[in-house]
C-alpha positions in Angstrom: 0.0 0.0 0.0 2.7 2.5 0.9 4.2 1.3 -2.4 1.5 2.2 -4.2 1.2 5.7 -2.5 4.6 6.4 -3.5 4.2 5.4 -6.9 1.3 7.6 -7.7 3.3 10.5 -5.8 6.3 10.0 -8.4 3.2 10.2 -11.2 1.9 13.3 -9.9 2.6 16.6 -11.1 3.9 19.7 -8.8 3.0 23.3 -9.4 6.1 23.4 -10.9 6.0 21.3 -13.3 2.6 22.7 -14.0 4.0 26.2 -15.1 7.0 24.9 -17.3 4.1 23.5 -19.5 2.5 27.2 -19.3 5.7 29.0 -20.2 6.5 25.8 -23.3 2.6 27.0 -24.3 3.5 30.4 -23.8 6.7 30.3 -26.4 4.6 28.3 -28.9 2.1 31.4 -28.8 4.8 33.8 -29.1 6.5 31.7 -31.8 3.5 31.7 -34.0 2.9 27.7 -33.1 -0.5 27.6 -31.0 -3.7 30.0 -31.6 -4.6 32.6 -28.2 -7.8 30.0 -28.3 -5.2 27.3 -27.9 -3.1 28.9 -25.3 -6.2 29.7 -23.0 -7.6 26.3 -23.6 -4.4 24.3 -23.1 -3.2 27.1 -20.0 -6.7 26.0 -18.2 -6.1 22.8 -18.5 -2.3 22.5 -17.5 -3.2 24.3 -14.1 -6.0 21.3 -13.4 -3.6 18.4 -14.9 -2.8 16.0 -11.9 -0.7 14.0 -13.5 2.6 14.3 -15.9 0.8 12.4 -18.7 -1.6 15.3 -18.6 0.7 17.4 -19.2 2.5 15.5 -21.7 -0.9 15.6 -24.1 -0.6 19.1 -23.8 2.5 19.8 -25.5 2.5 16.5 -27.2 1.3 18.0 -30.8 2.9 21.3 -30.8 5.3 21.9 -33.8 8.9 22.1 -33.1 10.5 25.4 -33.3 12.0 26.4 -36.0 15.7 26.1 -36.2 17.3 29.8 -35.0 19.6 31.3 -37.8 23.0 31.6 -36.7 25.4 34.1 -37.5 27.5 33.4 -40.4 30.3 34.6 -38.5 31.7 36.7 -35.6 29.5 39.3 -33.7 30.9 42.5 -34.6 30.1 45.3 -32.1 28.4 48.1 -33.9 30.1 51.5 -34.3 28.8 54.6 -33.5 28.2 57.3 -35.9 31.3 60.2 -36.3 28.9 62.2 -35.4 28.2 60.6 -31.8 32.1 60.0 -31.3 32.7 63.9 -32.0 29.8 64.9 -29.3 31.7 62.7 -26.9 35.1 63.7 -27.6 33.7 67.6 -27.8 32.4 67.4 -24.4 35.5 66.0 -23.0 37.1 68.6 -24.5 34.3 71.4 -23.0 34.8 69.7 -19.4 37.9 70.2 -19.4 37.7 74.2 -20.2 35.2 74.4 -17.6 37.7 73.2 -15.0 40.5 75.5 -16.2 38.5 78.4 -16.6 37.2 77.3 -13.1 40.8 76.9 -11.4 41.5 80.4 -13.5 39.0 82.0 -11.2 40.8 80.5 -8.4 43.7 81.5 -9.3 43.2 85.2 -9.6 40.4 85.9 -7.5 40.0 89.6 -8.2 39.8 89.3 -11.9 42.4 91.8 -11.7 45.1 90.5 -14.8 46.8 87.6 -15.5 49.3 88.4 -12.8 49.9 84.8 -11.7 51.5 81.9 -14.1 49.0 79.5 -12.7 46.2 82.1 -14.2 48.1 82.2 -17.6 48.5 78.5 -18.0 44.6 77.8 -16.9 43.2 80.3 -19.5 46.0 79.1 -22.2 44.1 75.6 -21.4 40.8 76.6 -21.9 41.1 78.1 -25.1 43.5 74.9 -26.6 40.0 73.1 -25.2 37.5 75.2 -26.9 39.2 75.3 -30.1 39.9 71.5 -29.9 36.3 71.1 -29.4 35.5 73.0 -31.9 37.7 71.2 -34.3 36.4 67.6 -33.3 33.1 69.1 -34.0 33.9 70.8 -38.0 35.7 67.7 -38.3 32.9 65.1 -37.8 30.5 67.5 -39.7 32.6 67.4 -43.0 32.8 63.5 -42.1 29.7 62.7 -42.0 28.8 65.5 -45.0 31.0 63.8 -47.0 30.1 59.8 -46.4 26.6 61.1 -47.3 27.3 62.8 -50.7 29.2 60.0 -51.3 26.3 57.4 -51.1 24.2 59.7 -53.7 
């Protein structure tokens, strides 16, 4: 008897094997392979199936998937415009004129000259940033102008 109990315990299906069916139903949906009247029928009766042969019918006559196309060959990362680069490479640049105009006001508090060497080199360093930026930016216009009169 307590062989028998254990047997149909082995047979009986858990709640999780219950909603492994429902997400295998729920992929066939998505992939095209079972109707939304199937999936609600089949879903309703996976969550009263007692027993793994229950379950079994109700993947039983799905079609198989479809075989995923693989890549031909290595993943390449994809690149970012010239465009998007420049921005990036323009901001750096712009940062870094904001912290030497900043440590310029540090420098000479008053506003009074460019008394200090310190001041001199900080303002020297935010206009070789601004026109560096500016340049990344003219550049990666007439880049990208350019690749797109090419294509024509």
């Amino acid at each position: 008897m307590a062989a028998a109990a254990a047997g149909r315990g082995r047979m009986r299906a858990s709640h999780a094997d219950r909603e492994q069916v429902i997400d295998t139903l729920k992929t066939a949906f998505v992939n095209g392979r079972l109707t939304r009247d199937e999936l609600d029928a089949r879903t309703g009766r996976a969550l009263t199936a007692r027993t793994y042969a229950n379950l079994a019918t109700l993947t039983a006559d799905i079609p198989p998937a479809p075989a995923a196309a693989r890549p031909a060959g290595r993943l390449t990362p994809v690149r970012r415009g010239p465009l998007a680069r420049a921005a990036a490479k323009s901001g750096i640049c712009l940062i870094i004129m904001a912290a030497a105009i900043g440590a310029w006001l540090i420098a000479n508090p008053e506003g009074s000259g460019l008394d200090h060497a310190v001041a001199q080199l900080m303002l020297a360093l935010a206009a070789c940033a601004m026109w560096a930026a500016l340049g990344i930016m003219g550049y990666a216009v007439f880049t990208a102008w350019d690749k797109r009169s090419s294509r024509g």
